[in-house]
N, C-alpha and C positions, 0 to 999 in steps of 0.2 A: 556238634554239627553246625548249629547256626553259627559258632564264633570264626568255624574254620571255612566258611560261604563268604562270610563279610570280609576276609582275609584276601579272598582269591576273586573278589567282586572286578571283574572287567577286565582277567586275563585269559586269554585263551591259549591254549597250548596245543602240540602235536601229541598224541596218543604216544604212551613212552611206559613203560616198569619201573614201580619205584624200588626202592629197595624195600626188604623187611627186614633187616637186620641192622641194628644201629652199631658203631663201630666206636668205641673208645674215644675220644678225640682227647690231643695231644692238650698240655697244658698252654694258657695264651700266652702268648711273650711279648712285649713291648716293641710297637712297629717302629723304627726308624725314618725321621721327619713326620711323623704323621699326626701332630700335636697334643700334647698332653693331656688329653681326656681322653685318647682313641682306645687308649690299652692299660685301663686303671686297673690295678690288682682289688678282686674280689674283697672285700670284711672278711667275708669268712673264711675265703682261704690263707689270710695275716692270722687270725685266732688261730686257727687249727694248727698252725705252723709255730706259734708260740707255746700253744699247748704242749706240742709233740718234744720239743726244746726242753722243757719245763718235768719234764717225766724221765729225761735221761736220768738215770742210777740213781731215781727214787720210788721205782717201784712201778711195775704194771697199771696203769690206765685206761680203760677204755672209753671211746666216745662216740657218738654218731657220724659216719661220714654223711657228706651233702645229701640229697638225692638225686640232683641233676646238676651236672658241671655247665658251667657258664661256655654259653658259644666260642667258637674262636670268632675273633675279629673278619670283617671284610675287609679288603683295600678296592678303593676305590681312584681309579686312573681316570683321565679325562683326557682324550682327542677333540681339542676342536675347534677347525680350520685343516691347513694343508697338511696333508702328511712329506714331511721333511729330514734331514739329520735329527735335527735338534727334538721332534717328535718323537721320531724314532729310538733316540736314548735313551728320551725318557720312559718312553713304554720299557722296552727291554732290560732296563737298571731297575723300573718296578714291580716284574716278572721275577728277576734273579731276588731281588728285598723279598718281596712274599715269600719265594720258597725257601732263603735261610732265616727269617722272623718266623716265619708256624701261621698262616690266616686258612681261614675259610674254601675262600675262593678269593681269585683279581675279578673284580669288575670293572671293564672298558667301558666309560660311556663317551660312544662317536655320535660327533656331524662333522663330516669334512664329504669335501668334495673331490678327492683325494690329491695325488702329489706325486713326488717322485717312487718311478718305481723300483727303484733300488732301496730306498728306506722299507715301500714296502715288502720286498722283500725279507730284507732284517727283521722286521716285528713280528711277520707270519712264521720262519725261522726259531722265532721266540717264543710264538702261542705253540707250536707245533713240537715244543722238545721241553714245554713247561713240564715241571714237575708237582703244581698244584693248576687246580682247575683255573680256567681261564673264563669268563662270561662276557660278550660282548653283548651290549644293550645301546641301540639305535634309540637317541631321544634327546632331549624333550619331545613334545608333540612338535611337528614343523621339520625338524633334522633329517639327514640324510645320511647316507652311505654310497655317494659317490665316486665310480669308477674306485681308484683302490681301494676305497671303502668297503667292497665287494669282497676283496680279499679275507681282509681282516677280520670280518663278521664272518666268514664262510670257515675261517681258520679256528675260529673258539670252540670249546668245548662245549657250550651250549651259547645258541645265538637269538636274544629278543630284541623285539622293537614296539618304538609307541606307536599308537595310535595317528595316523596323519603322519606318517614316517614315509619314506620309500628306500629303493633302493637297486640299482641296477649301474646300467651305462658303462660299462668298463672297457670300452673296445680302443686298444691301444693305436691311435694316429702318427705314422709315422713321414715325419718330413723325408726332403730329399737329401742327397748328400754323398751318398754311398756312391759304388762304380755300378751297381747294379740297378736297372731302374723303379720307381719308386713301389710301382705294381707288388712286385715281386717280392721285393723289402719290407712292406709293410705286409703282403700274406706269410711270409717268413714270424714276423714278429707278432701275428694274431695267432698264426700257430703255436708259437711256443707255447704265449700267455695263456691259450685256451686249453692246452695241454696242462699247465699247471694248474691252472686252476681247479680242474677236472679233478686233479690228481690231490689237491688239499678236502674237494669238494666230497671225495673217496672216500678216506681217511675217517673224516668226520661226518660219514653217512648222511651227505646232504646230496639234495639233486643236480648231478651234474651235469644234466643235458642243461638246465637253466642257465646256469653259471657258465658253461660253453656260449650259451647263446646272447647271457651278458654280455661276453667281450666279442663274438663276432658280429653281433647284431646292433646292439647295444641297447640291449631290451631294460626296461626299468618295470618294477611294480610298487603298490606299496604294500603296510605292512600284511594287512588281510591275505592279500593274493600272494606274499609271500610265504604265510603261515600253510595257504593252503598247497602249493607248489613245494613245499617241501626243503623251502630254503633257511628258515629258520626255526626254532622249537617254539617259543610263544610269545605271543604278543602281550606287551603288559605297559601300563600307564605309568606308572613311576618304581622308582626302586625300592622302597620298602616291599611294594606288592610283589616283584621281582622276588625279593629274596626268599620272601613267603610260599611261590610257588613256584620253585627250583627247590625248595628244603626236602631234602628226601630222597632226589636224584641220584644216579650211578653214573658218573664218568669215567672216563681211561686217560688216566694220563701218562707221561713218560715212566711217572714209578709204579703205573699201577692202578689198579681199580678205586673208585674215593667215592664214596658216598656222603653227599652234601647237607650239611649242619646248618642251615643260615636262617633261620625262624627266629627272628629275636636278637641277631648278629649285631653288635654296632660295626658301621659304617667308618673306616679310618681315610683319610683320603691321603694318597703319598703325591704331594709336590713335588714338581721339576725342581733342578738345578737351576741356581742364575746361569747358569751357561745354557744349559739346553731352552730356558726362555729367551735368551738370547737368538738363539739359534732358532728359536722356534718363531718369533718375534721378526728375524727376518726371512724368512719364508712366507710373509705375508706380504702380495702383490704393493698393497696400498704403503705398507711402511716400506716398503723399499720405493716407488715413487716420492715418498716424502723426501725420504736420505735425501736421492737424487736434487729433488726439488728446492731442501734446504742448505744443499751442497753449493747452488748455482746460486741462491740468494746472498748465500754466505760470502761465495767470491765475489758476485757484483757490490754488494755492500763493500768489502774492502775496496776497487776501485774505485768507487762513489767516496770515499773515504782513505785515504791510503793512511797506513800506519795507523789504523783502529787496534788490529791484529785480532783484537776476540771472534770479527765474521769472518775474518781468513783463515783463522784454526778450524769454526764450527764447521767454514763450509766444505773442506779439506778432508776432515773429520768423516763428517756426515757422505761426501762423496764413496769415500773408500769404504764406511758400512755399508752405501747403496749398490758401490759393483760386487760387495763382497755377495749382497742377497742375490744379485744377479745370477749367480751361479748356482741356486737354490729353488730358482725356478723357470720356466717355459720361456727364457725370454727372446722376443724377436731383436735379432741383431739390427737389422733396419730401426727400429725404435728406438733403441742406444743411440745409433748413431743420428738421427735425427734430434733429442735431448741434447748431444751435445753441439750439432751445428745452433741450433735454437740459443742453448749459450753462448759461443761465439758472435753470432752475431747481436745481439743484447752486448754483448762487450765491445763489441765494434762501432758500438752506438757512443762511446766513452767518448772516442778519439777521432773518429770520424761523423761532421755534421751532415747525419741522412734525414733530417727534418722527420725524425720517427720512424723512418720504412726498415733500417735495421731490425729495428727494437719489436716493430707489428711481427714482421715476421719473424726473429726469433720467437717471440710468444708462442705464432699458430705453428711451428714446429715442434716445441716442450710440448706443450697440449696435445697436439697429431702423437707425437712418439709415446706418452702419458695413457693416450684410449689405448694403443695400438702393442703397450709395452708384453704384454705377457699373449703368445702363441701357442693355443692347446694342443696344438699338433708339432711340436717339440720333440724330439723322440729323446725316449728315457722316462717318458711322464706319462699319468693317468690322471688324466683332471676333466673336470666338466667343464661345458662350454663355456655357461658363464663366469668362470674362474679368471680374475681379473680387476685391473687398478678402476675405481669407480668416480663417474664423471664428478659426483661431489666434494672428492679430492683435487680431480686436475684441476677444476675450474678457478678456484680460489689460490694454487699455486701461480695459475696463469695467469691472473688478473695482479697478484702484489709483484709477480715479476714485472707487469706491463707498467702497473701506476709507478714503480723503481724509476723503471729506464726512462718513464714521461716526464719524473720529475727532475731526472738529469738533463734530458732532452733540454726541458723548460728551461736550465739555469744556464749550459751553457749558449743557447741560442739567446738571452736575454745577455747572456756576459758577451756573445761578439758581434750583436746588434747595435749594446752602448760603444763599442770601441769603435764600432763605424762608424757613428756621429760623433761621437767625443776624441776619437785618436787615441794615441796609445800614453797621451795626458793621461785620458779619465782614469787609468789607471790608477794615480797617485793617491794617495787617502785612504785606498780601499784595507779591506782585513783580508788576511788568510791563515792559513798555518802550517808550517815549516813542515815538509812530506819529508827532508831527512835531513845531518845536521847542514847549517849554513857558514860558511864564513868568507874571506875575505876574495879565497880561488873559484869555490865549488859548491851546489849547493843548490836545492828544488824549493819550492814552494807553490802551494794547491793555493790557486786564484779564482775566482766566478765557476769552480766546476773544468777546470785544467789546471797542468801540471807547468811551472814558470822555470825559467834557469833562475836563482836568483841567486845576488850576492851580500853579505853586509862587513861592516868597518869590521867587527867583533864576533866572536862564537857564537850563532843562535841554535842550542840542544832542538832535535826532533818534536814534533807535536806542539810547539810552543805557536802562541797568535803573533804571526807579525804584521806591520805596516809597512803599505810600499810606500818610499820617499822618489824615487827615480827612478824616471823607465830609460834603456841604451838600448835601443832595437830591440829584440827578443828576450834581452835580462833585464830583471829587476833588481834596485838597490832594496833592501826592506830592512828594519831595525823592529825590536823585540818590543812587541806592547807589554806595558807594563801592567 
């Protein structure tokens, strides 16, 4: 009695039947991805197996079986951050692995604040037609189950959370857009969600006036008041204690009634895909600000530089991962397009001398569209409010943008200040290097922070250092340093 108190020290549960009948459990089998210590074959089930081997067509043997078979394994899934595609795969691909590997139970541990609700859709689809138990567990201490968080926790087969946990807010905000006006639209679409919800909430004998009142209301509790409201079965501090007070339980699942083995279970945790970290990776506010951010550095750097090429790929690159996240989350379309005026004009600072006023205000543009980039009330999404790109990212994208374009500022306002006192002489002597090739007709070169016509007697290849010898009105003569 005392070892099984110390066990269960600091969880609380909902009043439940456990089983008395213990039920055979299948033999373990080796999880897939889940690293090689997760699903070590027993000593003694290798002897036995060798024994047994060893007594073919030599005669009767008998020997001891075990007395108690070694647990099945747990897997263990992690949500956490937005729920997305790439989340969503992964939950779902680690639902379908459990039930053809043989585990315990899945155990989900969330904190998000949630996401789209089409993914959530698909996961709850997946807890809901599992053919082994499912567990979602809200934690660490601090974590949340925000707005589709609510889902997903109300959708498992047994649902705990830690201590200093909450969980609520799920009331779907729907923008405008529609031909109908916005009123209408959006009680349309708390309808539905509160209907489903209701309807998972059923299912899994959880209360569903709350879970109604999450998404109309957008009532939050934490974990106590949720224990005690009837929304999840018990509160517990970490997942060993978890699995310790779940061992014993009767669930239902797709195939059946399953009586829960997990005292003692190891812990297997199944990894996402590179793709779905991918996918999942951008669905997050900040790294998709980054993309953007390092997309727009990437091309000013090539201007600042023509024919570098490595910042004109990365920033190319990095653009097209950041609209690709765009689509992955709440984004306000005014914020896009603010991002890219703020670029434009930062590039207009190249070629046109605005004595910095380009360049300021492209900055307080990226920055404005940066705070402003991700819109909760997006329709298609369940996120919490404060879901979104954090000022300790823009500010530092917005500030190497500004000192960029200062320091272009700087050189060409000092390159056509000297040409005002010196004429288009002071030119001569000077260094640059060839922006494409040069010869005799045709042919650019990057001077003081501009781009020159220039010409030379001979071929000078791309990127090479030339000298200007002679200036003819707007072209330069220039020959190859050597």
């Amino acid at each position: 009695m005392g070892g099984s108190q110390a066990r269960h020290e600091g969880v609380r549960t909902r009043p439940c039947e456990r089983a008395e009948e213990v039920g055979a459990p299948r033999a373990p089998q080796r999880l897939k991805e889940a690293g090689e210590d997760a699903m070590r074959t027993p000593a003694k089930t290798i002897l036995l197996a060798l024994l047994a081997l060893a007594t073919l067509g030599a005669g009767r043997v008998t020997f001891a079986p075990p007395t108690q078979a070694a647990p099945l394994p747990v897997a263990l899934v992690e949500l956490d951050g937005s729920v997305n595609p790439g989340s969503a795969d992964y939950l779902v691909r680690a639902i379908q692995t459990a039930e053809r590997e043989g585990v315990a139970a899945v155990v989900i541990r969330l904190d998000t604040p949630g996401g789209m609700l089409e993914s959530t859709r698909e996961i709850v689809k997946a807890q809901l037609a599992a053919r082994v138990p499912v567990v979602v567990w809200v934690g660490p201490s601090g974590a949340r189950a925000g707005s589709a968080g609510v889902f997903i926790t109300v959708a498992a087969h047994l649902a705990a959370m830690a201590p200093a946990t909450n969980i609520g807010a799920a009331h779907p905000v729907q923008a405008g857009g529609g031909e109908e006006p916005d009123e209408t639209m959006a009680e349309k679409v708390t309808n539905d969600t509160a209907a489903w919800a209701q309807g998972i909430a059923a299912q899994r004998g959880r209360n569903g006036e709350w879970v109604a009142d999450a998404v109309r209301k957008s009532v939050s509790v934490h974990a106590e008041q949720a224990l005690e409201l009837g929304v999840i079965d018990l509160v517990s501090p970490d997942l060993p204690s978890l699995l310790e007070a779940i061992d014993g339980r009767e669930v239902t699942t797709a195939a059946g009634t399953v009586v829960l083995r997990t005292s003692g279970a190891q812990i297997a945790p199944l990894r996402p895909s590179a793709r779905e970290r991918l996918l999942d990776g951008l669905g997050n506010p900040n790294v998709a600000f980054l993309l953007l951010g390092l997309g727009v550095l990437g091309l000013l750097a090539e201007l600042y530089h023509p024919g570098t090429l490595f910042p004109g790929v990365l920033g190319a690159v990095s653009l097209a991962l950041g609209l690709l996240a765009t689509r992955m989350l709440p984004v306000d379309t005014a914020a896009i397009v603010l991002i890219f005026v703020g670029a434009v004009l930062i590039a207009a600072e190249f070629f046109v001398t605005s004595w910095g006023l380009l360049a300021v205000a492209g900055a307080i543009c990226l920055g404005v569209g940066g705070f402003l980039l991700i819109d909760p009330s997006e329709p298609g999404f369940l996120v919490d409010r404060d879901f979104g790109v954090q000022w300790g990212l823009v500010l530092p994208i917005v500030l190497v943008v500004a000192a960029l374009a200062a320091i272009v500022v700087w050189k060409v306002a000092v390159s056509r200040t000297g040409r005002q006192l010196t004429g288009a002489q002071g030119l001569i002597g000077e260094v640059g290097v060839a922006a494409e090739e040069i010869g005799p007709e045709k042919g650019k070169a990057f001077l003081h922070g501009e781009l020159w016509e220039a010409r030379s007697t001979g071929s000078i290849a791309k990127d090479v250092q030339v000298k200007v010898e002679r200036v003819e009105g707007l072209v330069v003569t220039v020959v190859a340093v050597d």
